[in-house]
C-alpha positions in Angstrom: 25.6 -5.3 25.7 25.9 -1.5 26.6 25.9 1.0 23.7 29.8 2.2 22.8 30.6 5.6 24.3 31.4 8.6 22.2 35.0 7.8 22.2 34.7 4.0 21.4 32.3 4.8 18.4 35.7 7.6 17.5 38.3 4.7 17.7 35.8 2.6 15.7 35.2 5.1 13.0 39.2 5.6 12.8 39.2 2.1 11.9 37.0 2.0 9.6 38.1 4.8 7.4 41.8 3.8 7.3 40.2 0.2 6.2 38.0 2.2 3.4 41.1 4.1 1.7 43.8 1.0 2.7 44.4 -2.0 0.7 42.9 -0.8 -2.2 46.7 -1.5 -4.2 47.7 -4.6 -2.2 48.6 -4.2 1.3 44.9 -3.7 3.9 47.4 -2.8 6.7 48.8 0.3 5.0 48.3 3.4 2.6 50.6 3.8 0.3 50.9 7.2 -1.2 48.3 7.0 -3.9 45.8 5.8 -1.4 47.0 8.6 1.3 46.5 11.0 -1.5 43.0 9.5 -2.1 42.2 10.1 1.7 43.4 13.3 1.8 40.9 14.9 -1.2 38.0 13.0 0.1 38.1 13.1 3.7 40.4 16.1 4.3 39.2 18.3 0.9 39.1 21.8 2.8 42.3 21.3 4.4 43.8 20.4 0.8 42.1 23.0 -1.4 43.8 25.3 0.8 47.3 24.5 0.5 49.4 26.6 -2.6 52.0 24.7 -2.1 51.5 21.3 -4.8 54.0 19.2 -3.1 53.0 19.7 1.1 51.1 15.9 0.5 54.3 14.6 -1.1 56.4 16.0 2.1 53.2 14.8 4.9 53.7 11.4 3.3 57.5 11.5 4.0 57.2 13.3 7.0 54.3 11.0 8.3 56.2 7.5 7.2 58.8 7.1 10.0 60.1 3.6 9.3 60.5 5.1 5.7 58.6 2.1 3.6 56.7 4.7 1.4 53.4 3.1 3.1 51.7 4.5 6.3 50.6 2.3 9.2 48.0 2.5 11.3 49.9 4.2 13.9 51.7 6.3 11.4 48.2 7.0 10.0 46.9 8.1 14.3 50.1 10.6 14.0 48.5 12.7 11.0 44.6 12.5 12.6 46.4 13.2 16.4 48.4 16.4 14.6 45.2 17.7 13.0 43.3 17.2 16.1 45.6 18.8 17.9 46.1 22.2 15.6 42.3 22.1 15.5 42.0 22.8 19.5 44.9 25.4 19.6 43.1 27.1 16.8 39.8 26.5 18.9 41.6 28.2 21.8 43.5 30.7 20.3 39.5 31.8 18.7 38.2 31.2 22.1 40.6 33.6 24.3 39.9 36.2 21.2 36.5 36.8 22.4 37.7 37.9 26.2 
């Protein structure tokens, strides 16, 4: 069996840290908002220590949970990690065209 590539060993560590904070109240397919919160100040601290605003995990929950259940799926869980990814590389960019 071949060794996963870098991306394979990515999707499998997404997995495996939405299993790690999920389940813990009583549903292993979903965060629900004390789990989320739990995720966020232990694998998201810098981005959270940052924010002045108390409530912006209270409004990412709501804004994150599109079928409204007051839980986040897996897929509803990708959308947050694919947004941060994403303002990560325009913020990479943006630092990266600074320096021409």
């Amino acid at each position: 069996m071949s060794k996963p590539t870098e991306t394979e060993q990515c999707i499998g560590s997404l997995i495996a840290v939405f299993q790690k904070y999920s389940g813990k109240d009583w549903n292993s397919c979903q965060l629900s908002k004390t789990e989320f919160l739990t995720f966020m100040n232990m694998e998201l601290a810098a981005f959270t220590k940052n924010q002045k605003d108390l409530g912006v995990l209270d409004h990412m929950m709501k804004k994150l949970d599109l079928n409204s259940d007051g839980q986040l799926d897996f897929q509803e869980f990708l959308n947050l990690i694919g947004g941060l990814a994403a303002a990560c590389h325009d913020s990479f960019l943006m630092s990266s065209q600074k320096r021409f």
